[in-house]
Residue, then its C-alpha position, 0 to 999 in steps of 0.5 A: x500500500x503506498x504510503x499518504x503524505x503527512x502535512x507539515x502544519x497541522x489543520x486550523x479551525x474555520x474562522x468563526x463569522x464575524x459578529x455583527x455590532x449595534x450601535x444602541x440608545x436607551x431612555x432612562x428613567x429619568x428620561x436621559x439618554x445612554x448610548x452604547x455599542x454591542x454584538x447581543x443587543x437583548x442581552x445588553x439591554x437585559x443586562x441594563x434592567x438588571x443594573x449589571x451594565x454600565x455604570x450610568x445607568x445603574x441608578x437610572x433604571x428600568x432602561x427603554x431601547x429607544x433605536x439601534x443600528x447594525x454595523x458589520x464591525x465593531x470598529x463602525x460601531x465605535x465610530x458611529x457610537x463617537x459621531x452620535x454623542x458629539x450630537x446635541x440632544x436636539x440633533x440626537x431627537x432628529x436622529x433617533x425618529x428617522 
């Protein structure tokens, strides 16, 4: 029987897909804004209503998700996240019903 070659380098894993990232704003309570970014939007925002998520909106809960936009990164999403805070609540308003 002849004999099969042995590769050199062993066999890598498939490469997960690459996750998806929201860019998300909830309404607090005391009707401020937070927003954020992260690649499981349900279990964020559950995570905010448990007061286990950011620190701001610990004391400032129940949370509402107001709107959340998908990025095909997290680096999009980080920028989108930058853009949107460097908005006045006026222009945050405007954003969020379009």
């Amino acid at each position: 029987m002849p004999r099969t070659k042995k590769s050199a380098t062993p066999a890598r894993p498939p490469v997960p897909a690459a996750k998806s990232w929201y860019l998300y704003v909830l309404r607090c309570r005391d009707d401020s804004l937070y927003c954020g970014i992260t690649n499981d939007l349900e279990r964020r925002v559950t995570q905010h209503n448990a007061g286990k998520a950011a620190r701001y909106t610990r004391g400032r809960g129940p949370v509402v998700l107001l709107r959340s936009w998908l990025h095909e990164s997290k680096s999009a999403a980080l920028k989108a996240e930058i853009a949107f805070k460097k908005l006045s609540r006026a222009a945050k308003g405007q954003s969020l019903v379009a």
